[in-house]
N, C-alpha and C positions, 0 to 999 in steps of 0.2 A: 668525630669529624675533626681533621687538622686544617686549622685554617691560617694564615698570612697575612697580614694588610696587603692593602690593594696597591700595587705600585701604579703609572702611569703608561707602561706599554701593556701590561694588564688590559685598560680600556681603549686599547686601540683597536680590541676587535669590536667592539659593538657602534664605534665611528665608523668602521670599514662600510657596516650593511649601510648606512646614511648616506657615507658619500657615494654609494655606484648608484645607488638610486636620484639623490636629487644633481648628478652628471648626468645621468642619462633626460630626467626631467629640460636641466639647463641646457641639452642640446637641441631638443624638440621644441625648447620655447625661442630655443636662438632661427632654427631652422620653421618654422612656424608651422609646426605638423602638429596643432592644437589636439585632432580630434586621434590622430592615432597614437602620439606620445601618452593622450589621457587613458586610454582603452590598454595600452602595455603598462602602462604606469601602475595603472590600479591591478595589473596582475603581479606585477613585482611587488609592491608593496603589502600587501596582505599577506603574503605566505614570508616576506624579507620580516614584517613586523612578529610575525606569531615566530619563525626562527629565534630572531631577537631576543624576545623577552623569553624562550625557552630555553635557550643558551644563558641570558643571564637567572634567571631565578634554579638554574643548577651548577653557576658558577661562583655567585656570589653570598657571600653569609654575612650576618648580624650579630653583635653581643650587645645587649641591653645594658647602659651605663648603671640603671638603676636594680637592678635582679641579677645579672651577670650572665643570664640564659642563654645561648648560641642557636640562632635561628634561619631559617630562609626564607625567603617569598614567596607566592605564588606568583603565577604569570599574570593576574589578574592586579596584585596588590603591587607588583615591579612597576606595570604603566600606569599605575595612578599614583605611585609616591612621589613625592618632592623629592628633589635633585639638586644638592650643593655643593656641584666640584667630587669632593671624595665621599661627601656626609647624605646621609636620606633623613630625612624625617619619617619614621615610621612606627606603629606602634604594636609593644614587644607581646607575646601573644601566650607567656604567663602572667606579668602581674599587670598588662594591658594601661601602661602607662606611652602615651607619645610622646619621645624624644630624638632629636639627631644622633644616627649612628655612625662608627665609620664602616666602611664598605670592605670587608674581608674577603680573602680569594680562597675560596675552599679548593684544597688538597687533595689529590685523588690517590 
Protein backbone atom coordinates (compact mmCIF):
# COMPACT_ATOMS: atom_id res chain seq x y z
CA UNK A 1 0.00 0.00 0.00
CA UNK A 2 1.52 3.61 -1.03
CA UNK A 3 0.77 6.05 1.19
CA UNK A 4 1.35 10.19 1.38
CA UNK A 5 0.94 12.41 4.24
CA UNK A 6 -2.27 14.08 4.36
CA UNK A 7 -2.08 17.46 2.99
CA UNK A 8 -4.95 20.05 3.74
CA UNK A 9 -7.18 19.98 0.35
CA UNK A 10 -7.00 16.23 1.11
CA UNK A 11 -9.62 17.01 3.85
CA UNK A 12 -11.70 19.01 2.18
CA UNK A 13 -13.83 16.31 1.14
CA UNK A 14 -15.01 14.99 4.27
CA UNK A 15 -15.75 19.12 5.36
CA UNK A 16 -17.87 19.15 2.07
CA UNK A 17 -20.49 16.25 3.53
CA UNK A 18 -20.73 18.72 7.03
CA UNK A 19 -21.36 21.61 5.37
CA UNK A 20 -24.35 20.82 2.91
CA UNK A 21 -25.75 19.24 5.66
CA UNK A 22 -25.73 21.63 8.60
CA UNK A 23 -26.61 24.62 5.41
CA UNK A 24 -29.46 22.96 4.76
CA UNK A 25 -30.13 22.32 8.76
CA UNK A 26 -29.28 26.47 9.08
CA UNK A 27 -31.78 27.27 6.50
CA UNK A 28 -34.73 25.40 8.15
CA UNK A 29 -33.83 26.87 11.45
CA UNK A 30 -33.62 30.31 9.70
CA UNK A 31 -37.03 29.61 7.98
CA UNK A 32 -38.66 27.85 11.06
CA UNK A 33 -39.63 24.56 9.24
CA UNK A 34 -38.62 22.75 12.56
CA UNK A 35 -40.56 19.57 11.95
CA UNK A 36 -39.83 19.14 8.18
CA UNK A 37 -36.17 20.30 8.14
CA UNK A 38 -35.77 17.56 11.17
CA UNK A 39 -37.71 14.57 9.22
CA UNK A 40 -35.12 15.53 5.69
CA UNK A 41 -32.47 16.19 8.03
CA UNK A 42 -32.27 12.80 9.65
CA UNK A 43 -32.49 11.34 6.12
CA UNK A 44 -29.37 13.12 4.92
CA UNK A 45 -27.59 12.59 7.68
CA UNK A 46 -27.41 8.88 8.21
CA UNK A 47 -26.64 7.68 4.82
CA UNK A 48 -24.14 11.52 4.56
CA UNK A 49 -22.53 9.97 7.91
CA UNK A 50 -22.08 6.06 7.03
CA UNK A 51 -20.64 7.73 3.32
CA UNK A 52 -18.40 9.58 5.31
CA UNK A 53 -16.70 7.41 7.35
CA UNK A 54 -16.71 4.82 4.35
CA UNK A 55 -14.82 7.17 2.24
CA UNK A 56 -12.60 8.01 5.02
CA UNK A 57 -11.56 4.55 6.56
CA UNK A 58 -10.67 3.56 2.57
CA UNK A 59 -8.89 6.70 2.14
CA UNK A 60 -6.99 7.31 4.92
CA UNK A 61 -3.91 5.18 6.53
CA UNK A 62 -1.74 4.88 9.79
CA UNK A 63 1.92 3.96 10.61
CA UNK A 64 2.32 3.19 14.27
CA UNK A 65 5.37 5.43 15.71
CA UNK A 66 6.11 2.64 18.06
CA UNK A 67 6.17 -0.78 15.55
CA UNK A 68 6.32 1.03 12.21
CA UNK A 69 3.20 -1.13 11.03
CA UNK A 70 0.89 0.75 8.18
CA UNK A 71 -2.67 0.33 9.00
CA UNK A 72 -6.48 1.50 8.32
CA UNK A 73 -9.61 1.84 10.43
CA UNK A 74 -12.65 0.54 10.26
CA UNK A 75 -15.80 2.68 9.94
CA UNK A 76 -16.62 1.84 13.35
CA UNK A 77 -12.95 2.78 14.98
CA UNK A 78 -12.91 6.23 12.23
CA UNK A 79 -16.02 7.74 14.50
CA UNK A 80 -14.97 7.04 17.70
CA UNK A 81 -11.27 8.17 17.35
CA UNK A 82 -9.90 11.32 18.69
CA UNK A 83 -9.21 13.97 16.26
CA UNK A 84 -6.13 16.59 16.29
CA UNK A 85 -6.03 18.70 13.24
CA UNK A 86 -3.87 16.14 11.25
CA UNK A 87 -3.02 13.65 14.28
CA UNK A 88 -5.65 10.58 15.67
CA UNK A 89 -5.00 9.11 18.68
CA UNK A 90 -5.61 5.62 17.90
CA UNK A 91 -4.46 2.22 18.82
CA UNK A 92 -2.12 0.26 16.35
CA UNK A 93 -3.44 -3.12 16.07
CA UNK A 94 -0.07 -5.16 16.14
CA UNK A 95 1.75 -4.47 19.11
CA UNK A 96 -1.84 -2.57 20.49
CA UNK A 97 -0.20 0.27 22.02
CA UNK A 98 -2.27 3.79 21.87
CA UNK A 99 -0.64 6.63 20.34
CA UNK A 100 -1.12 9.96 18.07
CA UNK A 101 -0.68 9.21 14.41
CA UNK A 102 -0.46 11.23 11.47
CA UNK A 103 -3.18 10.78 9.07
CA UNK A 104 -1.79 9.36 5.68
CA UNK A 105 -3.47 9.43 2.22
CA UNK A 106 -3.49 6.09 0.73
CA UNK A 107 -2.53 5.78 -2.92
CA UNK A 108 -4.41 4.02 -5.21
Amino acid sequence: MEVREARARDQLGALGWFGVVLAFMGLGAFLNWWFHVGAVSALLIVPGVWLLLRWLSRTWAYRCPNCGVLFQLGMLSQFTAINMGDERNVKCPRCRKRSWVKILRRLR
